[in-house]
C-alpha positions as CSV (number, residue, x, y, z in Angstrom):
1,X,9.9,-24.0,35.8
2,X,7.9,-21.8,33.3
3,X,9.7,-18.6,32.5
4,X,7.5,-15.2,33.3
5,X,6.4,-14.2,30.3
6,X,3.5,-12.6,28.4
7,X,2.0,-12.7,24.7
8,X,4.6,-15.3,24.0
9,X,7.3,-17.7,25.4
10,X,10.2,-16.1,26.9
11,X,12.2,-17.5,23.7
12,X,10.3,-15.3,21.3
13,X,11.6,-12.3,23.1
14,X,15.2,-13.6,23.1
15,X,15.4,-14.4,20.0
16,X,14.5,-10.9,18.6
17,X,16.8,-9.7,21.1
18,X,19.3,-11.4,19.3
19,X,18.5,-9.9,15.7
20,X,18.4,-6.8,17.0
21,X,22.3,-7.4,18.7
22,X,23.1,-8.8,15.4
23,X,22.3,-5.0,13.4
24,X,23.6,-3.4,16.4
25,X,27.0,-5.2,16.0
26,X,27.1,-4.6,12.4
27,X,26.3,-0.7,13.0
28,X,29.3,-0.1,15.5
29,X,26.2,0.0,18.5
30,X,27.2,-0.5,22.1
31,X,23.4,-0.2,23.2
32,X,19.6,0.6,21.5
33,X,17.6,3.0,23.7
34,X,14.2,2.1,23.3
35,X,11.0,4.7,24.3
36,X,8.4,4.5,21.8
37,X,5.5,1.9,23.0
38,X,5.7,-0.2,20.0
39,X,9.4,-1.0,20.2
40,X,9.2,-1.4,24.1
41,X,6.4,-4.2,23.5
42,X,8.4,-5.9,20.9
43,X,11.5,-6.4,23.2
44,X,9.7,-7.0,26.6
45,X,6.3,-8.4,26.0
46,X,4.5,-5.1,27.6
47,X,1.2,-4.7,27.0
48,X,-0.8,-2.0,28.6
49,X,-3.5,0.6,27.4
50,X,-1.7,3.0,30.0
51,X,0.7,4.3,26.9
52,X,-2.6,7.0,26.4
53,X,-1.1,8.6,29.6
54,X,1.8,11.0,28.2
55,X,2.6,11.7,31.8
56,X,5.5,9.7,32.0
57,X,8.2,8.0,29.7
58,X,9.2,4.7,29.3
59,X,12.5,3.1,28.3
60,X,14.2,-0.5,27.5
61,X,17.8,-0.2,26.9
62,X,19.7,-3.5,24.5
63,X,22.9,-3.6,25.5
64,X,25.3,-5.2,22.7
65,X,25.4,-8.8,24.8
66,X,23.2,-9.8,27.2
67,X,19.2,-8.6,28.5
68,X,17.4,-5.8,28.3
69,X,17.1,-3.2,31.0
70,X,13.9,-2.0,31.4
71,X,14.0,2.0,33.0
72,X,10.5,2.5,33.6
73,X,8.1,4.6,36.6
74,X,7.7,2.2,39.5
75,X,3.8,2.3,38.8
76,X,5.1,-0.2,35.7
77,X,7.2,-2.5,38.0
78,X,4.5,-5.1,38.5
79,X,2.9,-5.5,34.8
80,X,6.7,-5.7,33.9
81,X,8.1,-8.3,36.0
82,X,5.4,-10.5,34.9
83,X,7.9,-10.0,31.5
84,X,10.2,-11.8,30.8
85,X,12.9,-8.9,31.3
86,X,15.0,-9.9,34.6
87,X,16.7,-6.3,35.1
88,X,13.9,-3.6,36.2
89,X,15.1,0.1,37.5
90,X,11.9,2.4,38.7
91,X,11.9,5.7,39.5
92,X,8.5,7.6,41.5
93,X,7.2,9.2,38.4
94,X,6.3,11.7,37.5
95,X,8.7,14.0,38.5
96,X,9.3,17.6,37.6
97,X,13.0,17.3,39.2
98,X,14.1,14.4,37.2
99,X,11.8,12.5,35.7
100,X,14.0,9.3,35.0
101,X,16.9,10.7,33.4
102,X,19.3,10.1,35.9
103,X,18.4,6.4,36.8
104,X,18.6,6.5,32.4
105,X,21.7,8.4,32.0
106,X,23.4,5.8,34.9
107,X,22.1,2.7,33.3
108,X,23.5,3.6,29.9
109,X,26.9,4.9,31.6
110,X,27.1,1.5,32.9
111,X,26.5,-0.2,29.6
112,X,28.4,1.6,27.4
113,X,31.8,2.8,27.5
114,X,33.3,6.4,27.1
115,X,34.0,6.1,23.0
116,X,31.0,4.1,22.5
117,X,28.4,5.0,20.4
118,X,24.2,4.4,21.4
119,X,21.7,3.7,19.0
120,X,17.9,5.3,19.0
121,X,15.4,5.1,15.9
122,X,15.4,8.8,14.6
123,X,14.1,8.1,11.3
124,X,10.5,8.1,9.5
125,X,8.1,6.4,11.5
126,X,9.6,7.0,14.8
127,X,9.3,8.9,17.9
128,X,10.9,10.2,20.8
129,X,8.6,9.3,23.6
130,X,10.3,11.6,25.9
131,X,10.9,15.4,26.3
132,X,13.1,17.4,24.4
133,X,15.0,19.0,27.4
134,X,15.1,15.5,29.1
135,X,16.6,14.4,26.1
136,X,19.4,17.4,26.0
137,X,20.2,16.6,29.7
138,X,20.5,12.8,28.9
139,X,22.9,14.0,25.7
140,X,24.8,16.0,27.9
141,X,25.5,13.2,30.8
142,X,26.5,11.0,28.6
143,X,28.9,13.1,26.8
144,X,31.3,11.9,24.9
145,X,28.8,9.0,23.9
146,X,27.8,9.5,20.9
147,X,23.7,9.1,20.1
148,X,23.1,8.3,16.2
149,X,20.3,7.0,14.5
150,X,19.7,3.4,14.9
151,X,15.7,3.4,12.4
152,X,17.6,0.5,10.1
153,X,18.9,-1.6,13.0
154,X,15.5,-1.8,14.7
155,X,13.2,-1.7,11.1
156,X,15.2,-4.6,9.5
157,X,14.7,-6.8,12.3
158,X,10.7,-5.8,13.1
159,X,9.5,-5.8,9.5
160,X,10.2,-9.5,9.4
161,X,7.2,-11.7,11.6
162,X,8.1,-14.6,13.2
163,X,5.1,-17.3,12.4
164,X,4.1,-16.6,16.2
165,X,3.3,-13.0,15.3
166,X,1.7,-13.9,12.0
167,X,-0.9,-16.2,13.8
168,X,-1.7,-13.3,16.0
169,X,-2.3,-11.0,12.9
170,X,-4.2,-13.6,11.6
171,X,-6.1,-14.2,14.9
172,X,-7.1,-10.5,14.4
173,X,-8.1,-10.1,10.7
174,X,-10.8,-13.7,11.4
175,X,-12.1,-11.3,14.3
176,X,-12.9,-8.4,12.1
177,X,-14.2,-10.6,9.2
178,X,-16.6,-11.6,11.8
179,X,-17.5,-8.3,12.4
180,X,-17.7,-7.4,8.4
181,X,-20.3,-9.8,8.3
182,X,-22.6,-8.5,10.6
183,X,-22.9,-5.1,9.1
184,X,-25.9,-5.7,7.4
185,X,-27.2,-6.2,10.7
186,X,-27.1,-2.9,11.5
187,X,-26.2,-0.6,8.4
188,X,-29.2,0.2,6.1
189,X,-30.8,3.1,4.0
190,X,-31.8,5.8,6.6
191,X,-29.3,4.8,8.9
192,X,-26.8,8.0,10.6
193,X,-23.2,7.0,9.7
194,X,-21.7,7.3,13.0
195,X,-24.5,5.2,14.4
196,X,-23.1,2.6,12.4
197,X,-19.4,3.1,13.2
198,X,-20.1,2.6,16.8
199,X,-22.1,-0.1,16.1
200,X,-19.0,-1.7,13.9
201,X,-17.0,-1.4,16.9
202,X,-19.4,-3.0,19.4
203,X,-19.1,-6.0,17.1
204,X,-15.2,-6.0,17.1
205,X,-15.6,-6.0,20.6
206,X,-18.2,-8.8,20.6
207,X,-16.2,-11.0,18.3
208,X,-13.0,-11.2,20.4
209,X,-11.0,-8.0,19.9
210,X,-9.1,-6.8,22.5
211,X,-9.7,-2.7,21.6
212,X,-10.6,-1.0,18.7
213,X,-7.7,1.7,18.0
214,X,-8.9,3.0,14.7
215,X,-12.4,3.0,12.8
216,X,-11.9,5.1,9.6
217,X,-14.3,4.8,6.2
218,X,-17.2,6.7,4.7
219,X,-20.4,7.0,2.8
220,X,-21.7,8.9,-0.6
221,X,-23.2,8.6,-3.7
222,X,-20.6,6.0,-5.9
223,X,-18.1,6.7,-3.6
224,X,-17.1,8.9,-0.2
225,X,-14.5,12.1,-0.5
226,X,-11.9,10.4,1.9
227,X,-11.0,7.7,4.3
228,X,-9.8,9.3,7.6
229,X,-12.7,12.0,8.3
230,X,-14.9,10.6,11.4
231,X,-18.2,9.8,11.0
232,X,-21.1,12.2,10.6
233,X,-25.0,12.0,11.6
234,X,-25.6,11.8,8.1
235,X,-27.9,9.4,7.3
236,X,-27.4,6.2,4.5
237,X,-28.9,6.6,1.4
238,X,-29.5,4.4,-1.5
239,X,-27.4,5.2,-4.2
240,X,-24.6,4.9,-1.7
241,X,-21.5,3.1,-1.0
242,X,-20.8,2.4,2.6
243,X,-17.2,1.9,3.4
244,X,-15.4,0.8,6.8
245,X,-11.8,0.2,8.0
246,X,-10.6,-1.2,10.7
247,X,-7.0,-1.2,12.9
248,X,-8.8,-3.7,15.6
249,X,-6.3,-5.2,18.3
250,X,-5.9,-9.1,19.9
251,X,-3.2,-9.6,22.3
252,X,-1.0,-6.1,20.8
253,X,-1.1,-7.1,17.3
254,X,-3.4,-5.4,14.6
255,X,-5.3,-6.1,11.4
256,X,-5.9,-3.5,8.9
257,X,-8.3,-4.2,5.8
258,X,-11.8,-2.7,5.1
259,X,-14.9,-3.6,2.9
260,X,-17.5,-1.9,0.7
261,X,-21.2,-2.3,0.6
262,X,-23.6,-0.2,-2.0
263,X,-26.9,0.9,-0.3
264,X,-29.8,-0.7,-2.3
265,X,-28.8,-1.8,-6.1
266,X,-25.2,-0.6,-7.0
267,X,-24.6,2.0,-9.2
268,X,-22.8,0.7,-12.7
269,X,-20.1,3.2,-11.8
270,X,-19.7,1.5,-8.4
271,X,-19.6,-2.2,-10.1
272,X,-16.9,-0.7,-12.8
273,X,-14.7,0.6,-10.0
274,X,-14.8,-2.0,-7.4
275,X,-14.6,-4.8,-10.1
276,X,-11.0,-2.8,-11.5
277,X,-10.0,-2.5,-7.5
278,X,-10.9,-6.4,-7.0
279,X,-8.6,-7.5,-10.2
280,X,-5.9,-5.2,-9.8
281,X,-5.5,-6.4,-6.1
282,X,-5.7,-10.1,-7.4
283,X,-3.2,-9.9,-9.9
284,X,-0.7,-8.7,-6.9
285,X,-1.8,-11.4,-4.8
286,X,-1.0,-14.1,-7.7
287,X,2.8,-12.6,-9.0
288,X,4.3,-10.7,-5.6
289,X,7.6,-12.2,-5.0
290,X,10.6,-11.5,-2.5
291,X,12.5,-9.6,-4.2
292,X,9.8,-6.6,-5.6
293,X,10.7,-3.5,-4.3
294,X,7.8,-1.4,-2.6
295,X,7.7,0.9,-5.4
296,X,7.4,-2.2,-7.3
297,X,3.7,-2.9,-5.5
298,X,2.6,0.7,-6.3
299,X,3.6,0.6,-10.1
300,X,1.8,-2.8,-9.9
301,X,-1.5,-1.6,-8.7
302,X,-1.7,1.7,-10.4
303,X,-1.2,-0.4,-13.9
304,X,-4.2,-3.0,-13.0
305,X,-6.0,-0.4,-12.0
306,X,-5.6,1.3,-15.2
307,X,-5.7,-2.1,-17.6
308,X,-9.3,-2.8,-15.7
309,X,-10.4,0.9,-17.1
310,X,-9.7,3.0,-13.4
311,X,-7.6,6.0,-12.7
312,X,-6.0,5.1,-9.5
313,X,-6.3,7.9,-6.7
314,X,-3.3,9.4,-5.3
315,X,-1.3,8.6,-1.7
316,X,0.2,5.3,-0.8
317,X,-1.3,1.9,-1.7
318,X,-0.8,-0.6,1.1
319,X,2.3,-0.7,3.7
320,X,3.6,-2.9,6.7
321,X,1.2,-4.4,9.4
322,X,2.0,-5.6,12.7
323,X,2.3,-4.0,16.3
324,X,1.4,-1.2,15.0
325,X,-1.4,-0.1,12.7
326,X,0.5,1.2,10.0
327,X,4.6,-0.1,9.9
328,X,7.0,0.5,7.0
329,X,7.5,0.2,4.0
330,X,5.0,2.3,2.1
331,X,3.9,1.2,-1.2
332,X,4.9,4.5,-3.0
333,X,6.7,5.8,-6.2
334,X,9.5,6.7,-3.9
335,X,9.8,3.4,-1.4
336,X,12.5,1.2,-2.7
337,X,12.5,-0.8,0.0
338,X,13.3,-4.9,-0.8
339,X,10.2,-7.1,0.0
340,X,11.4,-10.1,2.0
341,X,9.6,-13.0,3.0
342,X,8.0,-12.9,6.4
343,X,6.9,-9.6,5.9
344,X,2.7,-8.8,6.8
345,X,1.9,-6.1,4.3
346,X,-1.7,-4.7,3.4
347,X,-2.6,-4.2,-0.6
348,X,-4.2,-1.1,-0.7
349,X,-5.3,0.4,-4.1
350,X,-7.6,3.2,-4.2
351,X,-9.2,4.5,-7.5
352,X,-11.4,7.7,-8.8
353,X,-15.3,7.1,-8.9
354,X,-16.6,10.2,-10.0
355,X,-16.8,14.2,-9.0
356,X,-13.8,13.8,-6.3
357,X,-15.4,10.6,-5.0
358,X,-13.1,7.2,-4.7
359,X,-13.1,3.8,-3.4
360,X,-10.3,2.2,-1.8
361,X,-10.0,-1.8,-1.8
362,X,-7.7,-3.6,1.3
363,X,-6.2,-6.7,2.2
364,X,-4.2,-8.2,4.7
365,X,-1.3,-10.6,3.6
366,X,1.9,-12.3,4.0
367,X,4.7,-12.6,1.8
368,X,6.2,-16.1,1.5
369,X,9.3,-17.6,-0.1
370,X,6.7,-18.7,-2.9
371,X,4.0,-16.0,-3.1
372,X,1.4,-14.5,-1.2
373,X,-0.8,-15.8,1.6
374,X,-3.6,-14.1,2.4
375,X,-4.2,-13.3,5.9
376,X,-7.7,-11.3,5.7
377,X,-10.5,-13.1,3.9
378,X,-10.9,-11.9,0.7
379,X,-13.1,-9.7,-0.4
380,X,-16.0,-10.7,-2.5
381,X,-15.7,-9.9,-6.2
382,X,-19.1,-8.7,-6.8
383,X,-19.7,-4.9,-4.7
384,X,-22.0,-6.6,-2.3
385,X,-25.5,-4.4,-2.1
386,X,-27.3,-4.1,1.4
387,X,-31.0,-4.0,0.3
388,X,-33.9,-3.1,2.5
């Protein structure tokens, strides 16, 4: 009989179960107490768009041998017993009495014994998807449990992709190079920018993804003043460089790369910039090794940037990809994590233009035993120029 299961076999979820009761052994962990949605997908296989609801909280509890418990509102029961997860405890949520803590508090009490110690990520890039004062009440209960940060245990074991979750990523980034390629369709010279970001997204859509979570990019003259701000009514003009970025979603796991257009005949500024961004990123792409650190990648970038005649723009250059848009590490001065093989990373150089103007330059990719395999389609080398 086929084990309930969704995403991927039942197997998939076992075996990161596994990894993870590996670090927890090797951290002293009796149990993980999971409530953010990323980390409740990765152990159960829970997909829902009802995580934009902060109404109620959610948890999945790893004891150190043995399955999950999955503590969630009853309205979840259903979509999770199509999991894989065999043990399910609901409460009628929400509720201002006790919204879950108990049935929480009990389920860990059973799990994990007075002197024992439970793990939760508490580190950079996590969250506490529950309240404060729920979480001092479930402190309390469990008293003389110890809670301690448990980032490393659940980070070492999710920054490495299985080759299931890789095809997934994969699956994603050939959706939005579909989508890349139909921008000239609809992005022109007297076009408003935020006519064209919806537009951008209604082709995601169209060519398979599941939701679009983020749109980011920008438009101006040799360059655009940042990547983040949303899109204005200001019309395309030639003389222009046309930017988007996507974080587009198939079956709970995300791409993340973007592309750049000029707006008529690119500028020579434009050409310089985007041919220094195109090298730098290629040189990466041809030495990157396990082994690099994540500072490694930045001081990488920064000095082909430089050696192609660009002064590279500040923040991070590139970072983890997976069930989440963004993942650790970050390709910073300061980042020294290892680079191991299996992990999806986007290259992400960014470099000055002119006047406070930049361009930024992404790929998608995957770090093998031997090098790099790209994941996104790559770029083209010459800044390709939407004309009429």
């Amino acid at each position: 009989m086929t084990e309930k299961s969704l995403i991927f076999p039942a197997q998939e979820y076992r075996d990161r179960v596994t990894r993870l009761q590996a670090g927890m052994a090797a951290g002293g962990l009796d149990a993980l107490l999971l409530s953010a949605p990323a980390d409740i997908f990765y152990t159960a296989g829970f997909l829902t768009r009802f995580w934009e609801s902060p109404a109620r909280p959610w948890f999945v509890v790893v004891p150190q041998s043995g399955e999950p418990v999955a503590v969630i509102p009853a309205i979840g029961a259903e979509l999770m017993g199509r999991c894989w997860i065999p043990q399910i405890r609901t409460w009628d949520a929400p509720d201002p009495r006790d919204d879950g803590v108990s049935l929480l508090a009990g389920t860990l009490a059973d799990l994990v014994p007075e002197s024992g110690r439970i793990g939760l990520p508490m580190g950079l890039e996590t969250h506490l998807r529950m309240p404060l004062a729920d979480f001092e009440a479930l402190r309390t209960r469990l008293a003389p449990r110890a809670l301690v940060d448990a980032t490393a245990c659940v980070q070492r074991v999710r920054e490495i992709k299985s080759e299931a979750e890789i095809a997934k990523i994969r699956t994603s980034c050939e959706i939005a190079a579909r989508a890349f390629d139909r921008v000239p369709e609809f992005a022109r010279a007297g076009r408003k920018l935020d006519a064209v970001f919806r537009d951008f997204q209604i082709a995601l859509l169209d060519e398979g993804a599941d939701w679009v979570s983020y749109v980011a990019g920008g438009a101006g003259c040799d360059g655009y003043g940042d990547v983040i701000s949303p899109a204005g009514p200001e019309p395309l003009r030639p003389g222009d460089v046309l930017m988007l970025d996507t974080g587009a979603v198939r079956e709970g796991y995300f791409c993340d790369f973007d592309r750049n257009w000029a707006i008529g005949p690119a500028s020579d500024c434009a050409r310089r910039a985007n041919d220094a961004l195109w090298q730098a990123t290629e040189e990466v792409i041809a030495t990157l090794r396990p082994g690099h650190r994540a500072c490694d990648v930045h001081a990488m970038l920064c000095a082909g940037l430089r050696r192609h005649g660009a002064t590279p723009s500040g923040g991070r250059l590139g970072h983890g990809l997976g069930i989440t848009l963004t993942e650790w590490p970050s390709f910073t001065p300061l980042d020294t994590t290892p680079l191991r093989a299996g992990m999806v990373l986007t290259l992400e150089p960014g470099c000055e233009t002119r006047d406070g103007h930049i361009l930024v330059h992404e790929e998608n990719i995957v770090l093998r035993e031997d090098g790099v395999e790209l994941l996104s389609r790559r770029a083209p080398a010459e800044l390709p120029e939407i004309v009429g």
